[in-house]
CHARMM internal coordinates of N, CA and C (Angstrom, degrees):
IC EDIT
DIST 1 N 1 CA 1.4455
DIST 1 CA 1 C 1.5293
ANGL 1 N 1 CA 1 C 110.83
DIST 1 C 2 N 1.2941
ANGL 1 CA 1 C 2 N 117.72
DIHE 1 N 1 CA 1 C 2 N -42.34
DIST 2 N 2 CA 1.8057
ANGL 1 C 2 N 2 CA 132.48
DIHE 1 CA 1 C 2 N 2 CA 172.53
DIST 2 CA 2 C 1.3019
ANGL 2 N 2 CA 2 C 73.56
DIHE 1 C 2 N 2 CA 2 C -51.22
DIST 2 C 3 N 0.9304
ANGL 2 CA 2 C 3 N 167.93
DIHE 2 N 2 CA 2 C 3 N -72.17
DIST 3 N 3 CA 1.6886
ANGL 2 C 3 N 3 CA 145.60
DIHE 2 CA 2 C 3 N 3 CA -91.45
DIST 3 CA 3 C 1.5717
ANGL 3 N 3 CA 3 C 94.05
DIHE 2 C 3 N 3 CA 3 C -111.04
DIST 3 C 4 N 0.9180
ANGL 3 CA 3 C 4 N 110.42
DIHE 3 N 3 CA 3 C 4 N -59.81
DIST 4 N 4 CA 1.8200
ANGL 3 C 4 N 4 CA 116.87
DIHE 3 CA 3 C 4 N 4 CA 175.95
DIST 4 CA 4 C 1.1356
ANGL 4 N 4 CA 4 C 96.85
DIHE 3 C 4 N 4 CA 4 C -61.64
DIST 4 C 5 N 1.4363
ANGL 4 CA 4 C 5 N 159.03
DIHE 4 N 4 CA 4 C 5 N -1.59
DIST 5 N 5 CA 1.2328
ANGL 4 C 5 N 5 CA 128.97
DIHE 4 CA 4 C 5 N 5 CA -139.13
DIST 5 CA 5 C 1.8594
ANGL 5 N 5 CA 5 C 80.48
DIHE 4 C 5 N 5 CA 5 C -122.65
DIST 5 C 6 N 1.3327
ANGL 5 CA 5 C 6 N 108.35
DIHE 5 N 5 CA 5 C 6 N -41.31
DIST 6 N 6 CA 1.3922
ANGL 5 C 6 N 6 CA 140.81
DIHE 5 CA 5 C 6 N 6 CA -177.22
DIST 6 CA 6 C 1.8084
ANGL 6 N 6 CA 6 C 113.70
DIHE 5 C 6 N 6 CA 6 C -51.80
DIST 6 C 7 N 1.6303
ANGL 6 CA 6 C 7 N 83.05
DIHE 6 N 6 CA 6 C 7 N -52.54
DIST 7 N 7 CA 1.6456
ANGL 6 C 7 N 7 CA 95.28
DIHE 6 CA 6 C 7 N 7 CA -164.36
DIST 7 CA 7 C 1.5530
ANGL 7 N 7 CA 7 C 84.86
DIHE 6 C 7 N 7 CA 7 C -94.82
DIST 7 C 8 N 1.0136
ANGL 7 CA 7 C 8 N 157.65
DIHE 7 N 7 CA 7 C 8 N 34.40
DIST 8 N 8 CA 1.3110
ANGL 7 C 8 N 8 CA 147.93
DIHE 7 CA 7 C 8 N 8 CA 142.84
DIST 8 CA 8 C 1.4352
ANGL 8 N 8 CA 8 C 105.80
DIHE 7 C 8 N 8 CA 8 C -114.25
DIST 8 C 9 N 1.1560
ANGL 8 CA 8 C 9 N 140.98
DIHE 8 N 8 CA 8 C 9 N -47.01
DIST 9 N 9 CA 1.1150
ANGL 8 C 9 N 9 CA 123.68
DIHE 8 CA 8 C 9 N 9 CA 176.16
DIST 9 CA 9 C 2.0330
ANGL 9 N 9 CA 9 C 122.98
DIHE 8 C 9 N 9 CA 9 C -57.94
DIST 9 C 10 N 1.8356
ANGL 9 CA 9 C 10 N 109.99
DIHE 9 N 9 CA 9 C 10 N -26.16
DIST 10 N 10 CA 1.4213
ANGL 9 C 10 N 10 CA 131.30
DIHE 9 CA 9 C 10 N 10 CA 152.20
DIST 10 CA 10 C 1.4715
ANGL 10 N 10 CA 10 C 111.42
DIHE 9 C 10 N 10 CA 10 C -44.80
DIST 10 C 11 N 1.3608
ANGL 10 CA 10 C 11 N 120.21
DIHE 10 N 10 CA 10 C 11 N -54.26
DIST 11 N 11 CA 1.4687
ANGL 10 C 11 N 11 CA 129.11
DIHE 10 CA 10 C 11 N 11 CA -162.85
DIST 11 CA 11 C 1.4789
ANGL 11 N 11 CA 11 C 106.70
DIHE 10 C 11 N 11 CA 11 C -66.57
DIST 11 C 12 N 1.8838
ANGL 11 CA 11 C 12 N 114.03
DIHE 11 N 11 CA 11 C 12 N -47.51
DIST 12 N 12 CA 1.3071
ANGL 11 C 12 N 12 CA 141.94
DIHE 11 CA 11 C 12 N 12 CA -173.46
DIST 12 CA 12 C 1.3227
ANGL 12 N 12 CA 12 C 99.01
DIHE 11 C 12 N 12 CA 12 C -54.00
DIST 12 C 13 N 1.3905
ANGL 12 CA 12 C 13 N 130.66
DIHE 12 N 12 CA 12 C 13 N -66.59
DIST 13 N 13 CA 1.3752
ANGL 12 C 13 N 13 CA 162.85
DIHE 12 CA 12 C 13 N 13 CA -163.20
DIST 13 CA 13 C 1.5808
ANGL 13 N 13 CA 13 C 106.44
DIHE 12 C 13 N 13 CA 13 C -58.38
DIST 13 C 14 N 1.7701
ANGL 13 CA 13 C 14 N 118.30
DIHE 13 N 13 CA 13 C 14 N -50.78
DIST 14 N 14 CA 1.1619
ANGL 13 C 14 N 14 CA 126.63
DIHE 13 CA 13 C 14 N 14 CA -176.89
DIST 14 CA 14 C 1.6286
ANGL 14 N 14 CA 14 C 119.32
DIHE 13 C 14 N 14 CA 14 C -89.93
DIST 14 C 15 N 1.5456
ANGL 14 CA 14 C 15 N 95.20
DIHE 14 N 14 CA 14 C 15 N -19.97
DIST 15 N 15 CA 1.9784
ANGL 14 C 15 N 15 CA 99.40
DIHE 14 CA 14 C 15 N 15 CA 162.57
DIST 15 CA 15 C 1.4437
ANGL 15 N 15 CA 15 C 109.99
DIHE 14 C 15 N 15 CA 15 C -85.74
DIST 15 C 16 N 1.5506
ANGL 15 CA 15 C 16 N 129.10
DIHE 15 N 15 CA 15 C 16 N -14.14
DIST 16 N 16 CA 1.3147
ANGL 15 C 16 N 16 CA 129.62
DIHE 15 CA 15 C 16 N 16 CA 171.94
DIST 16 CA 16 C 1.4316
ANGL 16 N 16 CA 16 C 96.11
DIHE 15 C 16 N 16 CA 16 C -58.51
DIST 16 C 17 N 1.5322
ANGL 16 CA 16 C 17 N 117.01
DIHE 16 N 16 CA 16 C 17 N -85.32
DIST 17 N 17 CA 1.5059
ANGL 16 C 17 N 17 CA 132.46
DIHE 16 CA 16 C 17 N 17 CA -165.08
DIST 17 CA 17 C 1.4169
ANGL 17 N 17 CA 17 C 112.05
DIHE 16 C 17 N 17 CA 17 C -43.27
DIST 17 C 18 N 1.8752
ANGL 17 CA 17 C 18 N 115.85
DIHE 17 N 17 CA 17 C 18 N -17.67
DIST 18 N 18 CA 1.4672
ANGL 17 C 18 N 18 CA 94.60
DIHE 17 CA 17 C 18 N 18 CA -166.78
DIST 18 CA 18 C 1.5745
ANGL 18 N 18 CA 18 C 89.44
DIHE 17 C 18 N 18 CA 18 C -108.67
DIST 18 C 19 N 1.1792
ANGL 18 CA 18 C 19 N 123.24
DIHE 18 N 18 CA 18 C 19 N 3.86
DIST 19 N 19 CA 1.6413
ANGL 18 C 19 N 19 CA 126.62
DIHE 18 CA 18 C 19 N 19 CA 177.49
DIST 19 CA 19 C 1.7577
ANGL 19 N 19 CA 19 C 110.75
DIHE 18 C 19 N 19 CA 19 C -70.74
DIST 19 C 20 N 1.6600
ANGL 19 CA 19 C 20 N 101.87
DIHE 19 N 19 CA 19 C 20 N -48.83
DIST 20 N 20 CA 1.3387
ANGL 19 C 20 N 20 CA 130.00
DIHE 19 CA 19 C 20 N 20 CA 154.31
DIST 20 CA 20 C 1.9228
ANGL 20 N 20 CA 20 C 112.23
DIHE 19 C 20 N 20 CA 20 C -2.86
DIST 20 C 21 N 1.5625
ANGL 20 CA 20 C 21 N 113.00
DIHE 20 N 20 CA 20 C 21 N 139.78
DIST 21 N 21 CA 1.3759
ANGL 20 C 21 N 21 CA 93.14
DIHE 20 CA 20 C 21 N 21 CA 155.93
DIST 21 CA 21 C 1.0676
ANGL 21 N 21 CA 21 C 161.40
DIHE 20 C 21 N 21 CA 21 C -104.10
DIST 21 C 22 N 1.4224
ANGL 21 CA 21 C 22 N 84.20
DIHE 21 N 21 CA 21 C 22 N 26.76
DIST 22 N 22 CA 1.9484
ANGL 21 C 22 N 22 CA 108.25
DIHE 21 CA 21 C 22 N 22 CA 168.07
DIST 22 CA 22 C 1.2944
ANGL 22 N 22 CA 22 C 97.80
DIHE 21 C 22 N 22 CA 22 C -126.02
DIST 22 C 23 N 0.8599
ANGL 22 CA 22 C 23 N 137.47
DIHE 22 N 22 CA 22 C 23 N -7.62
DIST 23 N 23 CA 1.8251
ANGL 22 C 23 N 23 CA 100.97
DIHE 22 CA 22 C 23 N 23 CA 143.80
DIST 23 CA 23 C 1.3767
ANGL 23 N 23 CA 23 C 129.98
DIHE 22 C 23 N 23 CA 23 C -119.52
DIST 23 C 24 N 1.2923
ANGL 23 CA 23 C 24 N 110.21
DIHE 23 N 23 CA 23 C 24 N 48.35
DIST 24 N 24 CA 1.4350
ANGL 23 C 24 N 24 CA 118.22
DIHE 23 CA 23 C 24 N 24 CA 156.07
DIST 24 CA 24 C 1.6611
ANGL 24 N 24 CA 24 C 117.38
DIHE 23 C 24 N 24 CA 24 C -74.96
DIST 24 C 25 N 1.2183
ANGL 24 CA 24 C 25 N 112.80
DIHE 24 N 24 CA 24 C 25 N 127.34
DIST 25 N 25 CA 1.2060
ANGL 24 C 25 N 25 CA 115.94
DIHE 24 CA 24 C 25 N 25 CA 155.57
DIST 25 CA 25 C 1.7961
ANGL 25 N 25 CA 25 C 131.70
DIHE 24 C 25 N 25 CA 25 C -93.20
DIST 25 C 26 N 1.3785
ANGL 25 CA 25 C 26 N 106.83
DIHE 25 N 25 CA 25 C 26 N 100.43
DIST 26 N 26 CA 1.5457
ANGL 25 C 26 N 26 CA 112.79
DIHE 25 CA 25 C 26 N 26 CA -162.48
DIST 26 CA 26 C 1.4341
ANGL 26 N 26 CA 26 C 108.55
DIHE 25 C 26 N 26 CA 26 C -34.26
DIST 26 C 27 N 1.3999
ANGL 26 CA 26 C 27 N 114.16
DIHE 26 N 26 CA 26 C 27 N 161.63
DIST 27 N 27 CA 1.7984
ANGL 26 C 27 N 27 CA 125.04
DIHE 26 CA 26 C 27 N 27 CA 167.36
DIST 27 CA 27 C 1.7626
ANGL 27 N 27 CA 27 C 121.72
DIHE 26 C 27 N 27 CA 27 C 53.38
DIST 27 C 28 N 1.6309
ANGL 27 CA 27 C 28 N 100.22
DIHE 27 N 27 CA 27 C 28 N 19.37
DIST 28 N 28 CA 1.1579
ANGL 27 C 28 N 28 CA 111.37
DIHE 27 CA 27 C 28 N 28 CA -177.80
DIST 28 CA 28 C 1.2297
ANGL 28 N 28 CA 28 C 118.85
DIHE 27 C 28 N 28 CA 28 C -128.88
DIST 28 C 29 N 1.5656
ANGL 28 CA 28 C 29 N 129.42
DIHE 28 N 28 CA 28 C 29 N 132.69
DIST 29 N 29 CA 1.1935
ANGL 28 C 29 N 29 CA 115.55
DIHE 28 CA 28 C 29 N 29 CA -177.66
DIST 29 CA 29 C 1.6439
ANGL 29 N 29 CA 29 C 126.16
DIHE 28 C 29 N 29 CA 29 C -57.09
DIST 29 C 30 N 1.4214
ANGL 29 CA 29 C 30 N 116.58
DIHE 29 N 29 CA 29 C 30 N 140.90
DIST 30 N 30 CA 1.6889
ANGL 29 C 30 N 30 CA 142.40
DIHE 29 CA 29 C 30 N 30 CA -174.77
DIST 30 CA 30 C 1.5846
ANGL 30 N 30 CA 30 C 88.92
DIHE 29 C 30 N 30 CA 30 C 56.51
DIST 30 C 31 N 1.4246
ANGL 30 CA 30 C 31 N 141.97
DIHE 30 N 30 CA 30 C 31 N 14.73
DIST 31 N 31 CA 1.3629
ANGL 30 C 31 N 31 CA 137.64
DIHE 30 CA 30 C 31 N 31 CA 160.65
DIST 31 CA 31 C 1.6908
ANGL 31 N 31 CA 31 C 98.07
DIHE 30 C 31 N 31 CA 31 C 75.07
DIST 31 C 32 N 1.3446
ANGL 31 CA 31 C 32 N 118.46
DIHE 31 N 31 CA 31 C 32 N 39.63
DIST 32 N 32 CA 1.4769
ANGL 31 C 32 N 32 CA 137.58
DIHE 31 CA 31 C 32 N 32 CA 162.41
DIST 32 CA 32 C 1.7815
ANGL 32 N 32 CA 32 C 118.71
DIHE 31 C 32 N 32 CA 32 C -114.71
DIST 32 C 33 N 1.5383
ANGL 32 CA 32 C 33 N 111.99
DIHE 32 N 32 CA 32 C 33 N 133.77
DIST 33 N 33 CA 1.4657
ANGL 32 C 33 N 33 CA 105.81
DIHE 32 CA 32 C 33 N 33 CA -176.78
DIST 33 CA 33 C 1.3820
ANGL 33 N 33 CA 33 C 114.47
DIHE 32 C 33 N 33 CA 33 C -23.34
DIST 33 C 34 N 1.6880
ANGL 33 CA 33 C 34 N 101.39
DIHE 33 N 33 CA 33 C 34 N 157.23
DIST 34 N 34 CA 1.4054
ANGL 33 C 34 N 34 CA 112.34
DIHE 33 CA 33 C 34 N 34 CA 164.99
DIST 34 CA 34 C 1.4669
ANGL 34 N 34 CA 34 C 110.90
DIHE 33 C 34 N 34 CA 34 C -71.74
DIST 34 C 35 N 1.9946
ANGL 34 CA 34 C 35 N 105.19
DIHE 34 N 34 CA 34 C 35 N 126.18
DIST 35 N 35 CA 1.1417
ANGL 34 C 35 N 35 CA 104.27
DIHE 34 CA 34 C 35 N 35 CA 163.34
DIST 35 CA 35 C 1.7818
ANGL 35 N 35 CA 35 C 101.27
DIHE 34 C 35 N 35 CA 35 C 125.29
DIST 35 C 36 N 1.5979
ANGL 35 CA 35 C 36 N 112.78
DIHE 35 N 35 CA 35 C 36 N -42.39
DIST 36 N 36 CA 1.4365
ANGL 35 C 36 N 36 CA 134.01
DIHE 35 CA 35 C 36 N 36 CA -168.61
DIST 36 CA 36 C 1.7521
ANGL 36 N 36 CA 36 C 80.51
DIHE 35 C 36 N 36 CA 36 C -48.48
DIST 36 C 37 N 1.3908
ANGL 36 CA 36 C 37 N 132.12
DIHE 36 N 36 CA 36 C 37 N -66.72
DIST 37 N 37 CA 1.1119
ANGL 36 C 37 N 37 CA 103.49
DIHE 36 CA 36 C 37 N 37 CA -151.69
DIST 37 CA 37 C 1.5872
ANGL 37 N 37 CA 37 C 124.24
DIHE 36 C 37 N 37 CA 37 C -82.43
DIST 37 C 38 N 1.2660
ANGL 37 CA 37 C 38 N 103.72
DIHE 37 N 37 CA 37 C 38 N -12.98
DIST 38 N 38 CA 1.5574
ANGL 37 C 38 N 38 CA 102.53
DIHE 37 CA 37 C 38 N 38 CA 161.05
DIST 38 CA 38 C 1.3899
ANGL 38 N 38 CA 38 C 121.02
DIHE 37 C 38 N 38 CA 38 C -80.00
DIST 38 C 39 N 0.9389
ANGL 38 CA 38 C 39 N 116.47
DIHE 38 N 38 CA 38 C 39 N -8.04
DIST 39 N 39 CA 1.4292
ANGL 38 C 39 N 39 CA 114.91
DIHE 38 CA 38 C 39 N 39 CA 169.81
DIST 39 CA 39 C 1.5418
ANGL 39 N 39 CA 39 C 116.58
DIHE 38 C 39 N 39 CA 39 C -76.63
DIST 39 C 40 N 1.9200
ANGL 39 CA 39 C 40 N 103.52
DIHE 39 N 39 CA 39 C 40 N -48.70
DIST 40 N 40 CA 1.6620
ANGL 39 C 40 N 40 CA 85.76
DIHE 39 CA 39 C 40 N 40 CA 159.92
DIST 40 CA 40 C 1.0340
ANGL 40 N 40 CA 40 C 138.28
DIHE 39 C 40 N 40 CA 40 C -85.02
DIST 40 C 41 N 1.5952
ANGL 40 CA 40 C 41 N 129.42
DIHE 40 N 40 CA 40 C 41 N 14.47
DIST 41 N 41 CA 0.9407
ANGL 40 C 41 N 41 CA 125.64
DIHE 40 CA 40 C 41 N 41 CA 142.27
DIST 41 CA 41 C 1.5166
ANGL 41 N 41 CA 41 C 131.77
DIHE 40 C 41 N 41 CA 41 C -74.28
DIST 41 C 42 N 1.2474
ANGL 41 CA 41 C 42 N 127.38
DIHE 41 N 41 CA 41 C 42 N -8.89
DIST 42 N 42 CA 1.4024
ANGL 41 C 42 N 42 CA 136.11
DIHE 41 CA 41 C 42 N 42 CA 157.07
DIST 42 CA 42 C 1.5450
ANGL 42 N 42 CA 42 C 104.25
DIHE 41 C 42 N 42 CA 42 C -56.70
DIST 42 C 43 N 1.2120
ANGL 42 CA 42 C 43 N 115.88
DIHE 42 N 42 CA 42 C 43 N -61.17
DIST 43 N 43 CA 1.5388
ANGL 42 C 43 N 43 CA 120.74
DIHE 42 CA 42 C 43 N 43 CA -170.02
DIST 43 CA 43 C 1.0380
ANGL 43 N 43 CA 43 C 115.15
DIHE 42 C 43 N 43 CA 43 C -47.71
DIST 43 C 44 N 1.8261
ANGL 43 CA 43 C 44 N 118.04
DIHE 43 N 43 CA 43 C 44 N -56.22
DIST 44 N 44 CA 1.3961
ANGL 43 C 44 N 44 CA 119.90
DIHE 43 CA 43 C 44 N 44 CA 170.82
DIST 44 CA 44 C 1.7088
ANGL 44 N 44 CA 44 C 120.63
DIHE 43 C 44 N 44 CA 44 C -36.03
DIST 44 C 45 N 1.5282
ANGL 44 CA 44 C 45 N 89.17
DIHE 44 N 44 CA 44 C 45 N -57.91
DIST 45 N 45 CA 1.6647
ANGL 44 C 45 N 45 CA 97.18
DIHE 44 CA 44 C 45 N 45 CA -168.77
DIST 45 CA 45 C 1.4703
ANGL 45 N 45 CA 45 C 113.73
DIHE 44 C 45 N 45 CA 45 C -69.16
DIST 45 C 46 N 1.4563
ANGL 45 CA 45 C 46 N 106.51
DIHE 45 N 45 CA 45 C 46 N -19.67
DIST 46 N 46 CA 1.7722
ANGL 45 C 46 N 46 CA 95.86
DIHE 45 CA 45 C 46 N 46 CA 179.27
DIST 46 CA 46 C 1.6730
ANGL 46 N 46 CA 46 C 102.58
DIHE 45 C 46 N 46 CA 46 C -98.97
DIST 46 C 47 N 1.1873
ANGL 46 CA 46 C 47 N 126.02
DIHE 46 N 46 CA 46 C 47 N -22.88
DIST 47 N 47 CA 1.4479
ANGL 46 C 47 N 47 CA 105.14
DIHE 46 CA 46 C 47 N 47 CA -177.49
DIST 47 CA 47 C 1.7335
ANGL 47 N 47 CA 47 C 122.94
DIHE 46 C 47 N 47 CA 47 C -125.27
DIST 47 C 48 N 1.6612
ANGL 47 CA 47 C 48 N 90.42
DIHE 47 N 47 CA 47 C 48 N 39.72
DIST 48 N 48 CA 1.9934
ANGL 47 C 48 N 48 CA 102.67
DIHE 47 CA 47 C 48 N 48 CA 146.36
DIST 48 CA 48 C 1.3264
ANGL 48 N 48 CA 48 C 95.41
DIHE 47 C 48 N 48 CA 48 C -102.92
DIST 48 C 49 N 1.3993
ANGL 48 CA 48 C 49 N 145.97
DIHE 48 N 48 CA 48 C 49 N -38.76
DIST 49 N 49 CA 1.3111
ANGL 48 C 49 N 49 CA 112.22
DIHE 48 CA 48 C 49 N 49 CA -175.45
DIST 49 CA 49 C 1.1094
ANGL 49 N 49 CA 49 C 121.81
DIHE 48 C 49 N 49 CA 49 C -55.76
DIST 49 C 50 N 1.6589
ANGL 49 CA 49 C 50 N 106.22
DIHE 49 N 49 CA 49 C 50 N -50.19
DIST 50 N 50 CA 1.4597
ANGL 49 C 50 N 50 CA 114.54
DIHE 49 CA 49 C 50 N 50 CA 179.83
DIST 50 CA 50 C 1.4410
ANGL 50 N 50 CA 50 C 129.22
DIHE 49 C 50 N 50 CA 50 C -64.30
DIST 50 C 51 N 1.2856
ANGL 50 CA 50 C 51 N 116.71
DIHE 50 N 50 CA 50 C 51 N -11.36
DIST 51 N 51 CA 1.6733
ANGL 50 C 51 N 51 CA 137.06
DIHE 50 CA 50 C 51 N 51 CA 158.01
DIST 51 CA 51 C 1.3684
ANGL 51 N 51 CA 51 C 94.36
DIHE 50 C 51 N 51 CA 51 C -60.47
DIST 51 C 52 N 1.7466
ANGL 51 CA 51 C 52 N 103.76
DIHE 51 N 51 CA 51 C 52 N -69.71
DIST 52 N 52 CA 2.0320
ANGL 51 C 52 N 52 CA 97.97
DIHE 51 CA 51 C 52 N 52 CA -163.41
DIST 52 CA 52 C 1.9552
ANGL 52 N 52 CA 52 C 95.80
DIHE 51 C 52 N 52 CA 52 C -54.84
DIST 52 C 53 N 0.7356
ANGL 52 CA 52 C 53 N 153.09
DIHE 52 N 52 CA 52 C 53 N -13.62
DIST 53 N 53 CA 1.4765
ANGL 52 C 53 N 53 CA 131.92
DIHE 52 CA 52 C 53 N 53 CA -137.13
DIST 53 CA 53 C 1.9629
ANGL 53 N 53 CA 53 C 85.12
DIHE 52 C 53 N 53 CA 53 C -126.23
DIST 53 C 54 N 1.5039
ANGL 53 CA 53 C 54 N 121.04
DIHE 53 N 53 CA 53 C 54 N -42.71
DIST 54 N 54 CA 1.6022
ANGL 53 C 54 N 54 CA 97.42
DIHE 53 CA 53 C 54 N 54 CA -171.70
DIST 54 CA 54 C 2.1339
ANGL 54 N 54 CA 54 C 87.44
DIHE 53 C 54 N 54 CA 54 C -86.71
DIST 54 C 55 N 0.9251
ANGL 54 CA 54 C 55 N 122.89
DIHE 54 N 54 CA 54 C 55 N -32.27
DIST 55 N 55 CA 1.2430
ANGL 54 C 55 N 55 CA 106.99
DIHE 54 CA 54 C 55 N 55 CA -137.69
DIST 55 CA 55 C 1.7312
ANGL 55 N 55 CA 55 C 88.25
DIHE 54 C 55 N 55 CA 55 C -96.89
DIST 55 C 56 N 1.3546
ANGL 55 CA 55 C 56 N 133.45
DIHE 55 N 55 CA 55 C 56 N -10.21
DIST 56 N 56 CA 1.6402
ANGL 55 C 56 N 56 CA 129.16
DIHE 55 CA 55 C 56 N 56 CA 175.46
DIST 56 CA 56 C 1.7161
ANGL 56 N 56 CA 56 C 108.51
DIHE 55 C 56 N 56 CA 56 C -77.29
DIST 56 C 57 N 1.5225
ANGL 56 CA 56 C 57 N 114.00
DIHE 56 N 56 CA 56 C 57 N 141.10
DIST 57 N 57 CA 1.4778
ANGL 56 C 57 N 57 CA 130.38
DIHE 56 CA 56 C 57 N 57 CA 175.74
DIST 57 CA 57 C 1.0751
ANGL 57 N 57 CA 57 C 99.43
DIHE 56 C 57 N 57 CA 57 C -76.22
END
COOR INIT
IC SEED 1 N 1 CA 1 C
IC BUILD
């Protein structure tokens, strides 16, 4: 649970700074590298299943 609690407050923290106006990167979505946001959307989608599947009785 520390672990989510951790890596979301990281995630929160690193879309602040890149929202920011020195570290935006122009013509890109939330002004973060190309790619950052499909990538966390990969993460999402591959590891709630795999949450529901090790961590369900």
């Amino acid at each position: 649970m520390i672990t989510w609690i951790l890596g979301i407050i990281l995630i929160t923290w690193v879309i602040i700074k890149r929202c920011g106006k020195e570290g935006k990167i122009k013509g890109e979505p939330l002004g973060m590298p190309r790619g950052t946001i499909r990538a966390l959307n990969t993460l999402l989608i591959v590891t709630i299943p795999f949450n529901y599947l090790f961590l369900s009785q």
